[in-house]
KOLLOBA-69285 format. One record per residue: residue in three letters; residue number from 0; x, y, z of N, C-alpha, C, O, CB in turn. Coordinates in nm, 2 decimals, decimal comma. Atoms other than C-alpha are relative to their C-alpha. Glycine has a CB too. Layout:
BEGIN
+------+-----+--------+--------+--------+--------+--------+--------+--------+--------+--------+--------+--------+--------+--------+--------+--------+
| code | pos |   n.px |   n.py |   n.pz |  ca.px |  ca.py |  ca.pz |   c.px |   c.py |   c.pz |   o.px |   o.py |   o.pz |  cb.px |  cb.py |  cb.pz |
+------+-----+--------+--------+--------+--------+--------+--------+--------+--------+--------+--------+--------+--------+--------+--------+--------+
|  ALA | NUM |      X |      Y |      Z |      X |      Y |      Z |      X |      Y |      Z |      X |      Y |      Z |      X |      Y |      Z |
...
+------+-----+--------+--------+--------+--------+--------+--------+--------+--------+--------+--------+--------+--------+--------+--------+--------+
//
This chain:
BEGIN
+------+-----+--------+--------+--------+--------+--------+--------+--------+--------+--------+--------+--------+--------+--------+--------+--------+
| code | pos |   n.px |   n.py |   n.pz |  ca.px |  ca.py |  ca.pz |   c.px |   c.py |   c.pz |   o.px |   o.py |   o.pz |  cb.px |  cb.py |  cb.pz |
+------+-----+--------+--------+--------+--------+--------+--------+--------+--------+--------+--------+--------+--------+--------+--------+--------+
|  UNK |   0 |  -0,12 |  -0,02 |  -0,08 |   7,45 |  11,84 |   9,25 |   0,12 |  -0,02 |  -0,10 |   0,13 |  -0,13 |  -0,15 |   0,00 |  -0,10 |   0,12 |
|  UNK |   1 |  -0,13 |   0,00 |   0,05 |   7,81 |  11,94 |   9,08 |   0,08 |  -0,15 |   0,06 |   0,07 |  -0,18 |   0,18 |   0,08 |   0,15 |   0,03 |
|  UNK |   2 |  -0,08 |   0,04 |  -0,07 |   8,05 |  11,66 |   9,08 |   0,14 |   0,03 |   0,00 |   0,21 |   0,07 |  -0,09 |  -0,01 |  -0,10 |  -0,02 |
|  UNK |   3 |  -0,16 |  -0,08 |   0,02 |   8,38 |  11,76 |   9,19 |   0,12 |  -0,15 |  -0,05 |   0,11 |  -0,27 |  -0,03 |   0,08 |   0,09 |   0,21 |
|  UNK |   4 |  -0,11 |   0,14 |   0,03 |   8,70 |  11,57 |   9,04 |   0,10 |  -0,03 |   0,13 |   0,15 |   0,03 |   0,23 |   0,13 |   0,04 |  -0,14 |
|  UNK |   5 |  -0,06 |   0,05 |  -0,11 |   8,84 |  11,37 |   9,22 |   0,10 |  -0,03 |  -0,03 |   0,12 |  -0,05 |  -0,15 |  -0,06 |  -0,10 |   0,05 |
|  UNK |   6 |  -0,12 |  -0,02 |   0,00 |   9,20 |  11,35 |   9,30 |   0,07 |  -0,12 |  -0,02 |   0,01 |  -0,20 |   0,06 |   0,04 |   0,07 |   0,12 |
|  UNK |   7 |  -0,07 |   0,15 |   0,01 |   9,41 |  11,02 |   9,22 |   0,04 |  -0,05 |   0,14 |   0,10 |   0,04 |   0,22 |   0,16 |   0,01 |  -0,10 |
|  UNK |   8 |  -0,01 |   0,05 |  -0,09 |   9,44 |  10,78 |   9,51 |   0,14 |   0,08 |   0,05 |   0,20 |   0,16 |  -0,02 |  -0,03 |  -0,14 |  -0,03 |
|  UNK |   9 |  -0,15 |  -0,08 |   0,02 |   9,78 |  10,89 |   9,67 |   0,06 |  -0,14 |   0,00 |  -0,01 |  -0,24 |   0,00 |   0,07 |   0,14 |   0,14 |
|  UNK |  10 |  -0,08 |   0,10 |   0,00 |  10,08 |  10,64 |   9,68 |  -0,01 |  -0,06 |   0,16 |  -0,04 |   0,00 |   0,26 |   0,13 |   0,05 |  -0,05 |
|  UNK |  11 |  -0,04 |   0,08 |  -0,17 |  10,14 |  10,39 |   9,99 |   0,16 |   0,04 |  -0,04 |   0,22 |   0,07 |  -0,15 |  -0,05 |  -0,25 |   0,05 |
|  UNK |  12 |  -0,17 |   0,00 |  -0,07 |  10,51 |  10,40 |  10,17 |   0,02 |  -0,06 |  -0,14 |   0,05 |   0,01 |  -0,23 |   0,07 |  -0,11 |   0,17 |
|  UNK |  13 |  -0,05 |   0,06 |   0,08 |  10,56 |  10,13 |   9,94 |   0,05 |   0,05 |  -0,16 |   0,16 |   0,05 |  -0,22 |  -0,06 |  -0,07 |   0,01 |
|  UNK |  14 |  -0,01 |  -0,05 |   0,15 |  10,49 |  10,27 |   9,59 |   0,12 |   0,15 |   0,02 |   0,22 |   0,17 |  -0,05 |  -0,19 |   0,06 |  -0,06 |
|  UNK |  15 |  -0,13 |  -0,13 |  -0,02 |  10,70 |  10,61 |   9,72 |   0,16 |  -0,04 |   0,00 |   0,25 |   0,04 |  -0,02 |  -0,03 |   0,09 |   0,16 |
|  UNK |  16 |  -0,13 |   0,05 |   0,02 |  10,99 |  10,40 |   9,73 |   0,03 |  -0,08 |  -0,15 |   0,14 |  -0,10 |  -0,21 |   0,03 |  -0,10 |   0,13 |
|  UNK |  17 |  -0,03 |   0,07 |   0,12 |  10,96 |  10,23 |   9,43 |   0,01 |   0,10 |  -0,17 |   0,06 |   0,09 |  -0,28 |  -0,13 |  -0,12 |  -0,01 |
|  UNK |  18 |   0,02 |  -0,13 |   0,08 |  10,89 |  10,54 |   9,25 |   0,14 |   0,06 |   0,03 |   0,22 |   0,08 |  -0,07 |  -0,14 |   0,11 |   0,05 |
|  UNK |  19 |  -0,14 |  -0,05 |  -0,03 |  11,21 |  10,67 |   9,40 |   0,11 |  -0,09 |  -0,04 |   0,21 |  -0,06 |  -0,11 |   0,02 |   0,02 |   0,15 |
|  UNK |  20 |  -0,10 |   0,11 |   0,09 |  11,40 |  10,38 |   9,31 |  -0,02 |   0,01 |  -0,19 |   0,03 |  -0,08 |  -0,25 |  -0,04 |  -0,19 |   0,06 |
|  UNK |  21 |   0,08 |   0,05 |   0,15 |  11,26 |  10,38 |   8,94 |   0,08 |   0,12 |  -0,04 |   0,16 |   0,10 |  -0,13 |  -0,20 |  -0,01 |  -0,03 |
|  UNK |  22 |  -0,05 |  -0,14 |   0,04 |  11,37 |  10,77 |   8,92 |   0,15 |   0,05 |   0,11 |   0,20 |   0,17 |   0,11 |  -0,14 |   0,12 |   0,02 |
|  UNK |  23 |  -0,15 |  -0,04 |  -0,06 |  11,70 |  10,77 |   9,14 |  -0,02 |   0,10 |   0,12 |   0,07 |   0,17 |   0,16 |   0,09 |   0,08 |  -0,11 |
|  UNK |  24 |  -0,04 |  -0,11 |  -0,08 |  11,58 |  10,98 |   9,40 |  -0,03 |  -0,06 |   0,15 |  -0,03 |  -0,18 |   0,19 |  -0,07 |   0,14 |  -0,04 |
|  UNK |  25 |   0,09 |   0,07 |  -0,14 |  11,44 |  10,95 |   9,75 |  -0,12 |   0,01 |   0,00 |  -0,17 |   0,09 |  -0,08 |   0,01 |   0,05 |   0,13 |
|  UNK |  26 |   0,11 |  -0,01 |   0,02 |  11,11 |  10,89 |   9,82 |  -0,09 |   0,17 |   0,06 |  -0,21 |   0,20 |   0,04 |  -0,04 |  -0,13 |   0,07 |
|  UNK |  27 |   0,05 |  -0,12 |  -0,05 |  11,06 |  11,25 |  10,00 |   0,00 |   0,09 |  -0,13 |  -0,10 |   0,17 |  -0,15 |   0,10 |   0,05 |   0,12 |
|  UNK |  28 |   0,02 |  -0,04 |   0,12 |  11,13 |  11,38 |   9,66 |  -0,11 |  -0,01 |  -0,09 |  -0,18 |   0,08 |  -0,15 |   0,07 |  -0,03 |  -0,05 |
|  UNK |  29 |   0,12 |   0,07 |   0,05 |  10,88 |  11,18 |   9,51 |  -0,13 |   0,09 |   0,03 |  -0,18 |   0,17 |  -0,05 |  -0,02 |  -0,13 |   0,08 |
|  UNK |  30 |   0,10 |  -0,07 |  -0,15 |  10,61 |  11,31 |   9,80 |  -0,03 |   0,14 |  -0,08 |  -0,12 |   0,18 |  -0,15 |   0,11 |   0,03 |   0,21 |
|  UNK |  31 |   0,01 |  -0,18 |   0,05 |  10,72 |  11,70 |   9,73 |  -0,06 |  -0,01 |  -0,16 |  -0,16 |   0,05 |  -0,21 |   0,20 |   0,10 |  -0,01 |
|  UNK |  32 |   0,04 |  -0,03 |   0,23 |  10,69 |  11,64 |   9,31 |  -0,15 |  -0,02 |   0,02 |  -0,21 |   0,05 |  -0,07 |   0,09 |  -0,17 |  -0,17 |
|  UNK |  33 |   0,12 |   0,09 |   0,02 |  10,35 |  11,47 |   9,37 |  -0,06 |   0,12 |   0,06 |  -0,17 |   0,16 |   0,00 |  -0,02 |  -0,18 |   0,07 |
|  UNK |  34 |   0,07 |  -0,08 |  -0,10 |  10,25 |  11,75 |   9,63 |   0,02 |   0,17 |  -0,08 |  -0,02 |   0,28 |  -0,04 |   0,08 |  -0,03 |   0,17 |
|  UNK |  35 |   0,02 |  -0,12 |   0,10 |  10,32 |  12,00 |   9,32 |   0,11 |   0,08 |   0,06 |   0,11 |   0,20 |   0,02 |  -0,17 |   0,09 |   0,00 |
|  UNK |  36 |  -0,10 |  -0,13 |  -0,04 |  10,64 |  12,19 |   9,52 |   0,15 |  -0,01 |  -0,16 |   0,18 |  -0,08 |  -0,25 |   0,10 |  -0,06 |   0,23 |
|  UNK |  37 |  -0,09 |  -0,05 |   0,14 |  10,93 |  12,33 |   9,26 |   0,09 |  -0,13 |   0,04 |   0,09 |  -0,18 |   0,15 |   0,11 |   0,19 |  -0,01 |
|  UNK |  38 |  -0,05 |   0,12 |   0,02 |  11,15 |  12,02 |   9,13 |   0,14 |   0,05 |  -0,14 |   0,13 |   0,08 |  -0,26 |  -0,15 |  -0,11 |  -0,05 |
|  UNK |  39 |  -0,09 |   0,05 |   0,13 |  11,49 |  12,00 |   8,93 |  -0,05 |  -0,04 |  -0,12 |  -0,11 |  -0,14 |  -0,11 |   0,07 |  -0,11 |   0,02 |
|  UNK |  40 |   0,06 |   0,04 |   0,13 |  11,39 |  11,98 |   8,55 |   0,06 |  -0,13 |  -0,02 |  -0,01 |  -0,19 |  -0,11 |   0,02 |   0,09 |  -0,11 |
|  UNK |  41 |  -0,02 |   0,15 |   0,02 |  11,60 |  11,63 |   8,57 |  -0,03 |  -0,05 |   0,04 |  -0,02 |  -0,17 |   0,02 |   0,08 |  -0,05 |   0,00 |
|  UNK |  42 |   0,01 |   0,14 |  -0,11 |  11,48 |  11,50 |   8,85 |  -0,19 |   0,01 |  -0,03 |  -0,23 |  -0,11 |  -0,01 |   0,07 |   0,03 |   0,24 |
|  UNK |  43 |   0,09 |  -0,01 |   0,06 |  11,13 |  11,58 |   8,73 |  -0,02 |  -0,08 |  -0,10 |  -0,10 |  -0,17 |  -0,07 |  -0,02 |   0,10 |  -0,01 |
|  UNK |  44 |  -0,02 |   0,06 |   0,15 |  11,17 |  11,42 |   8,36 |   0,02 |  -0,16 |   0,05 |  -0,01 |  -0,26 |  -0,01 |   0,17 |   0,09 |  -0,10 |
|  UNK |  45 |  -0,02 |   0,13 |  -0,03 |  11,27 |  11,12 |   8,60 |  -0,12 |  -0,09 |   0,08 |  -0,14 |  -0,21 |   0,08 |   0,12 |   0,01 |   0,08 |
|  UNK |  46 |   0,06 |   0,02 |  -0,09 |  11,01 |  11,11 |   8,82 |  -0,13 |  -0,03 |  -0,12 |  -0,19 |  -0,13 |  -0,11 |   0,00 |   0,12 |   0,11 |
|  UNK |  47 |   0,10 |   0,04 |   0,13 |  10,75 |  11,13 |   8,46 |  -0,02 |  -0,14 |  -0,01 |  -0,13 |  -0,20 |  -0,01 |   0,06 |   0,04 |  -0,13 |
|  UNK |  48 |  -0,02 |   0,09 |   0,11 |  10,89 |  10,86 |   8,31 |  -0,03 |  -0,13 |   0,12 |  -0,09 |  -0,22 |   0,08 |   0,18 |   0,02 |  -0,10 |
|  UNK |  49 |   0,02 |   0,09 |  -0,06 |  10,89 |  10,64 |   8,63 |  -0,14 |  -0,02 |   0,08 |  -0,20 |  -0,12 |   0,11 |   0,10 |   0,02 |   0,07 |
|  UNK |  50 |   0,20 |   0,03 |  -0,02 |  10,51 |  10,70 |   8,75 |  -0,08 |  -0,04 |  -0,11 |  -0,19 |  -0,07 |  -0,11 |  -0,11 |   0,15 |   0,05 |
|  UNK |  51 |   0,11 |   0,03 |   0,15 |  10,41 |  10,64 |   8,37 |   0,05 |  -0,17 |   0,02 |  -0,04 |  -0,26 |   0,02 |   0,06 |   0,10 |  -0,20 |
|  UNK |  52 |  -0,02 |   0,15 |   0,03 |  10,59 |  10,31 |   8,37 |  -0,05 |  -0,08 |   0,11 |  -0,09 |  -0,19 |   0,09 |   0,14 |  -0,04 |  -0,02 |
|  UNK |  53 |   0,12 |   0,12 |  -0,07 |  10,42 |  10,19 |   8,72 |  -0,11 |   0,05 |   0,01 |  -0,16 |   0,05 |   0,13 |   0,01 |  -0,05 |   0,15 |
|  UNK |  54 |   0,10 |   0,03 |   0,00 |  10,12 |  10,26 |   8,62 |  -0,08 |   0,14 |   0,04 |  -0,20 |   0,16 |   0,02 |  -0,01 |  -0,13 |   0,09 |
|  UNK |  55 |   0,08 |  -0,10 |  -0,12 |  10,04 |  10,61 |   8,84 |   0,04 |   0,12 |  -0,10 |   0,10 |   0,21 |  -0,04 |   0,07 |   0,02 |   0,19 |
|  UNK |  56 |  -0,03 |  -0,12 |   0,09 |  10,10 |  10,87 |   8,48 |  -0,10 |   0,10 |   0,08 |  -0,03 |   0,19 |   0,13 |  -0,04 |  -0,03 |  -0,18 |
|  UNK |  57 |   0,06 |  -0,09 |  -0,05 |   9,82 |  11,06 |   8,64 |   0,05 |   0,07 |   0,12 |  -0,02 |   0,17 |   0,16 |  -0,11 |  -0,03 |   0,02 |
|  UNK |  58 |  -0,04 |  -0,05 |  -0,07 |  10,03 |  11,16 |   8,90 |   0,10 |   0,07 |  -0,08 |   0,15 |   0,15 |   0,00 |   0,01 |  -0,07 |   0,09 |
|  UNK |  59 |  -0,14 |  -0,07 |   0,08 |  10,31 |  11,30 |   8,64 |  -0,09 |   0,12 |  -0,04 |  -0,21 |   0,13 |  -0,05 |   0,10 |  -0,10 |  -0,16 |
|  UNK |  60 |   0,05 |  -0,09 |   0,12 |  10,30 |  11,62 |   8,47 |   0,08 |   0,13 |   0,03 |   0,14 |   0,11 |   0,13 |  -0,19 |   0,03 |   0,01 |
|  UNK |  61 |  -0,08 |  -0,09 |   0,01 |  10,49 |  11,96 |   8,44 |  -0,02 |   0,12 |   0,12 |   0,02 |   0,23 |   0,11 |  -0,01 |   0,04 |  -0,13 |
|  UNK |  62 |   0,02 |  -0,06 |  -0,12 |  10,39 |  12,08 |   8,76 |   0,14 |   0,01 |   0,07 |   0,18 |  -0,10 |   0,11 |  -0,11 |  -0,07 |   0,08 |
|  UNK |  63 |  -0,10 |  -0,04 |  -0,09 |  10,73 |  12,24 |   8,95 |   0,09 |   0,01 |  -0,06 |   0,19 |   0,07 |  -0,01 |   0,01 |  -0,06 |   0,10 |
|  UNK |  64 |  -0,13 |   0,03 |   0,04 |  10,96 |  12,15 |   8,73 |   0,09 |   0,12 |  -0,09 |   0,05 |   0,14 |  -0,20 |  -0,01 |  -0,12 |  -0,09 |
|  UNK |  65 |  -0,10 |  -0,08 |   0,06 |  11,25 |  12,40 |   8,62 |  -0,01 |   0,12 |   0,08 |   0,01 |   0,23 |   0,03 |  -0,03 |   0,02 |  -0,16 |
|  UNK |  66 |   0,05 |  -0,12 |  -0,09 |  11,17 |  12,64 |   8,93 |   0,13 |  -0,02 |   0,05 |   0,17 |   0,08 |   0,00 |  -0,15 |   0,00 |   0,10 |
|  UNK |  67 |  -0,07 |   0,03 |  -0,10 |  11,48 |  12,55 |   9,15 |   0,12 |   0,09 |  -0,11 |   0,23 |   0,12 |  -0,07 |   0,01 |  -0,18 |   0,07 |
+------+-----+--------+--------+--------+--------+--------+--------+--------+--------+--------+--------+--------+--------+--------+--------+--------+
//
């Protein structure tokens, strides 16, 4: 039997706000970036740098960013 990859836990309320505080935005921003929809190339670059530093880099990556 194939194993499929498995997807990174998602965030609680909590972590979506702290992630939003960390990168300046709101946590609905957060949500959309994480959920792969198009993202501001700044607010993206912010959102990186602030899931790498708590801990959730697997959730970062160049998914949406510079589409808007």
């Amino acid at each position: 039997m194939a194993a499929f990859p498995q997807s990174p836990p998602p965030l609680s309320p909590h972590d979506l706000r702290r992630v939003g505080v960390a990168a300046g935005c709101d946590p609905r921003t957060v949500k959309s970036y994480i959920a792969g929809k198009p993202t501001h190339s700044t607010t993206a670059n912010r959102l990186n740098e602030a899931l790498v530093a708590l801990g959730r880099g697997e959730l970062s990556g160049s998914h949406g960013q510079g589409d808007l």
